[in-house]
C-alpha positions as CSV (number, residue, x, y, z in Angstrom):
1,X,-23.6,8.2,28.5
2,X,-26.2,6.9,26.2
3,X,-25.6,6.6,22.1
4,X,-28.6,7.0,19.9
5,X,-28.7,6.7,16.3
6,X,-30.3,10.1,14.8
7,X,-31.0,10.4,10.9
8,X,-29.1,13.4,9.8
9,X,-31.8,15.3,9.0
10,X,-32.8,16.2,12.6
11,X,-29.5,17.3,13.7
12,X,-29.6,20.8,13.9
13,X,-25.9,22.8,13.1
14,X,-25.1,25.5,16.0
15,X,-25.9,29.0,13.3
16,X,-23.1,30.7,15.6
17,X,-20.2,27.9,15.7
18,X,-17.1,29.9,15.7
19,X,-14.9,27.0,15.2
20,X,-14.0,27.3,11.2
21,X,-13.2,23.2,9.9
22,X,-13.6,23.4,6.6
23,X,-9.4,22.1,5.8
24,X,-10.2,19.5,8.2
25,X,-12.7,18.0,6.2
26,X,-10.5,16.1,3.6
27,X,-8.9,14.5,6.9
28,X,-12.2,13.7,8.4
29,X,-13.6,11.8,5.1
30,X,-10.5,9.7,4.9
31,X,-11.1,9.1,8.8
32,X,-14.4,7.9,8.7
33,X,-14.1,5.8,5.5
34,X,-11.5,4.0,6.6
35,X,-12.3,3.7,10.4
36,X,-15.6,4.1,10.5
37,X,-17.7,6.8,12.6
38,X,-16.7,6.6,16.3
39,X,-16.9,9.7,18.1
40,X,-21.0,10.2,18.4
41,X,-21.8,14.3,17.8
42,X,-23.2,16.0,21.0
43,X,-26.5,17.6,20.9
44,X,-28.3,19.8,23.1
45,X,-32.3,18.8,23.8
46,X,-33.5,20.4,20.7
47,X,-31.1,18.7,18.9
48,X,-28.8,21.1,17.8
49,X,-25.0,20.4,17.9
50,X,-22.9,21.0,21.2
51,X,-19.6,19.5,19.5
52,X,-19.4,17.8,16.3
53,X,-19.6,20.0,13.7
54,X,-16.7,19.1,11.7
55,X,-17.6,15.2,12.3
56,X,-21.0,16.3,11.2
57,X,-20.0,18.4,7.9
58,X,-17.7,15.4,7.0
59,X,-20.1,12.1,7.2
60,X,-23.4,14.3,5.6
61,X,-20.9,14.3,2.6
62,X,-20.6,10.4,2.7
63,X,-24.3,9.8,2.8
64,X,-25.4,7.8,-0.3
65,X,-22.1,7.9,-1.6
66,X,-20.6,4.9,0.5
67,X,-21.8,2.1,-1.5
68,X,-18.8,1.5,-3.9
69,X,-16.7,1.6,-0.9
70,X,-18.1,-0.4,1.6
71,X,-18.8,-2.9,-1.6
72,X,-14.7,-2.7,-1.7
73,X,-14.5,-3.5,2.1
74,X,-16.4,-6.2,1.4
75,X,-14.4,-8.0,-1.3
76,X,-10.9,-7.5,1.1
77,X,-13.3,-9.1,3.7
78,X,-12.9,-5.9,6.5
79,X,-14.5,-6.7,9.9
80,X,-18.7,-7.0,9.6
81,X,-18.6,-4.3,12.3
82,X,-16.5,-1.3,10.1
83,X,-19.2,-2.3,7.0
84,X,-22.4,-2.5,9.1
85,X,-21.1,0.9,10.9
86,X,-20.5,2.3,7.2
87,X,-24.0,0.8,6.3
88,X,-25.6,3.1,9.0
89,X,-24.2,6.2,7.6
90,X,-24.4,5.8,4.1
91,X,-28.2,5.5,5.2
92,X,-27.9,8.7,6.9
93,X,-27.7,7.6,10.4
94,X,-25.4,9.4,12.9
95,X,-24.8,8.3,16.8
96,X,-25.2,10.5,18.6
97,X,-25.6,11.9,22.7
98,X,-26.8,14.5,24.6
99,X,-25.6,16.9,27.2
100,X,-27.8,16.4,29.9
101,X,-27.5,18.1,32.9
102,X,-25.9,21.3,31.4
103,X,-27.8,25.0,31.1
104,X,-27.7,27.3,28.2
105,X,-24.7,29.1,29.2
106,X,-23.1,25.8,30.2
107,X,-23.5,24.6,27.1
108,X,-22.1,27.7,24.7
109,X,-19.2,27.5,27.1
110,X,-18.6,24.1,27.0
111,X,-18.6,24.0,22.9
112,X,-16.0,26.8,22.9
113,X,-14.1,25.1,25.7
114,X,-14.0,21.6,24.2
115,X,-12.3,23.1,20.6
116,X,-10.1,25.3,22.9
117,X,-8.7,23.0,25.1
118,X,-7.4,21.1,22.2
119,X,-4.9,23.8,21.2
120,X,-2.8,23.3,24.4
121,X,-1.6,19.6,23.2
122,X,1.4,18.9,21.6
123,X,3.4,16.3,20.5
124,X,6.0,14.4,22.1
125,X,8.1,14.0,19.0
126,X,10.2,10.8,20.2
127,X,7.2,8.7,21.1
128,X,4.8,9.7,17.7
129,X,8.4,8.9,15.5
130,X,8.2,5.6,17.0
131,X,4.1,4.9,16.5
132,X,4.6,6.0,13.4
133,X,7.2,3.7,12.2
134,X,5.5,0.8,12.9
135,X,2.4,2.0,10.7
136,X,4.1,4.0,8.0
137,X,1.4,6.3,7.6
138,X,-1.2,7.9,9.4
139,X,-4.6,10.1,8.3
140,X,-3.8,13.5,8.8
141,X,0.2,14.1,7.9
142,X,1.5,15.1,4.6
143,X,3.9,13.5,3.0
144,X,6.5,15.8,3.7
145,X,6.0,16.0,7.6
146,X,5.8,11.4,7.6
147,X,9.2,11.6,5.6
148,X,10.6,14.5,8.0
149,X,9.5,12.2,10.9
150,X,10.1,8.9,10.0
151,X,12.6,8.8,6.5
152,X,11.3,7.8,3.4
153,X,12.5,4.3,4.0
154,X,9.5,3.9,6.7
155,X,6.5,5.6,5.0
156,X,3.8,3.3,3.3
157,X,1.9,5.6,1.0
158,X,-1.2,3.2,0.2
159,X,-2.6,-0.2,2.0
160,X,-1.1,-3.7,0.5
161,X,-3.5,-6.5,0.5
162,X,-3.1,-10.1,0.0
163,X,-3.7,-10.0,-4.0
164,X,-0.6,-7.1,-4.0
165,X,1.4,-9.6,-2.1
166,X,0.6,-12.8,-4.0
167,X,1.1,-10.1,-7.7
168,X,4.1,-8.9,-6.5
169,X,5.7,-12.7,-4.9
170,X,4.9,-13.6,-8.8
171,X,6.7,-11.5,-10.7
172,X,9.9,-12.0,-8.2
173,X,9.7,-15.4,-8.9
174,X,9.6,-14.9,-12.9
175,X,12.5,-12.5,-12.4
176,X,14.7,-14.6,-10.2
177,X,13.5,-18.0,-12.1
178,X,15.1,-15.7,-15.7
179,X,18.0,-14.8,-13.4
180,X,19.1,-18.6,-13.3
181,X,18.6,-19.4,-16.7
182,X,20.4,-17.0,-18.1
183,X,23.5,-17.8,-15.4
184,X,23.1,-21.1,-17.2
185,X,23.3,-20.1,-20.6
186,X,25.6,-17.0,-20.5
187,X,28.4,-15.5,-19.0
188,X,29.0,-11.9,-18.2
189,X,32.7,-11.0,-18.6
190,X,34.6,-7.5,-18.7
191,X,37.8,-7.1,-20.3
192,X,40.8,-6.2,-18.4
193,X,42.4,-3.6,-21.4
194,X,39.0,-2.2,-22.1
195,X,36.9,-2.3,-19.4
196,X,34.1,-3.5,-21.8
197,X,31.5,-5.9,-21.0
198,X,30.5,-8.7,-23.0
199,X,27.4,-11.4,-22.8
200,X,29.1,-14.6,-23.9
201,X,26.9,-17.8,-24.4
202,X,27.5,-21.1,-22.8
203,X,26.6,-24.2,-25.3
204,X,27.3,-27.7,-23.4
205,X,29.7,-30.3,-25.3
206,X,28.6,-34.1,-24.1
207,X,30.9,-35.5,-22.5
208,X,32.8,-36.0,-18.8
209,X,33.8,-34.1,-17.4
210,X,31.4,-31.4,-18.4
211,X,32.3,-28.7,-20.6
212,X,31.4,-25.9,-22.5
213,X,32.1,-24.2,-25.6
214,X,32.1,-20.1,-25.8
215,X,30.6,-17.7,-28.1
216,X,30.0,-13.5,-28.2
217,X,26.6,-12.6,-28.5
């Protein structure tokens, strides 16, 4: 099988597709952004789409709007090969193949075939709960079905680079570090009749051994 690149413009939608995609396509943008466009469209000789469609409808809404992106990609330093793939589109380039070797009727059967064949998978619940957990997330499932699947405990709801990391190792450093000072300074003491707490400061008196002399705060 051969992969050309074809500018969008000569692909040529099938006027009959009786495949609907259109709540697919919000999937299909996420896809493509994030993994770049990897499944080439199919064509027929005259160019006009065997299967694809969605994959089709989806990246001709990218075109020209990639370059913020793919400048973001950049910056978290993605592989070359996801931002020169990304490049390609946002130019309007598509790979694509053809279906040699197949007739007319061929053809109109094999575009209904390819979408229907599709409906007969299913999941195996056991080994996707697994996959799943070790990713957290995945393009496709709502919240609801990850945390019916996997808990809420295991779902990662948005990527974590190294600048999250390093932000968020910071500020648990500043909170422990004020943690320690404060067991330093103060005491935190409830009162057996009561029940009520109190923050009681800790001033040193010089001397050996060490002591200190109490006050309320």
């Amino acid at each position: 099988m051969k992969i050309n690149i074809l500018n969008h413009k000569k692909i040529k939608p099938y006027w009959r597709n009786p495949r609907q995609n259109d709540e697919s396509q919000p999937h299909l943008i996420e896809s493509i952004k994030k993994f770049g466009f990897r499944v080439p469209i199919i064509l027929d000789k005259d160019n006009v789409i065997v299967t694809g469609h969605a994959r089709y409808k989806a990246s001709t809404s990218l075109i020209g709007n990639l370059g913020e992106h793919i400048k973001a990609l950049i910056k978290k330093k993605k592989p070359i090969a996801l931002i020169k793939n990304l490049q390609e589109l946002d130019k309007g380039n598509i790979p694509v193949t053809y279906a040699l070797g197949l007739n007319p009727k061929e053809i109109k059967e094999y575009r209904i075939s390819d979408n229907k064949v599709a409906e007969h998978s299913f999941w195996d619940e056991k080994a996707l709960e697994a996959e799943l957990k070790t990713i957290g997330n995945a393009i496709g499932f709502s919240p609801e079905e990850l945390e019916d699947l996997i808990g809420q405990a295991n779902m990662v709801m948005k990527e974590i680079n190294q600048d999250d990391i390093d932000k968020k190792a910071g500020e648990l450093d500043a909170h422990f570090k004020d943690m320690y000072d404060q067991r330093d300074k103060y005491l935190d003491l409830t009162c057996p009749k009561c029940a009520h707490d109190f923050k009681i400061a800790k001033t040193e008196i010089t001397g050996t051994p060490k002591r200190y002399l109490l006050s309320k705060v």
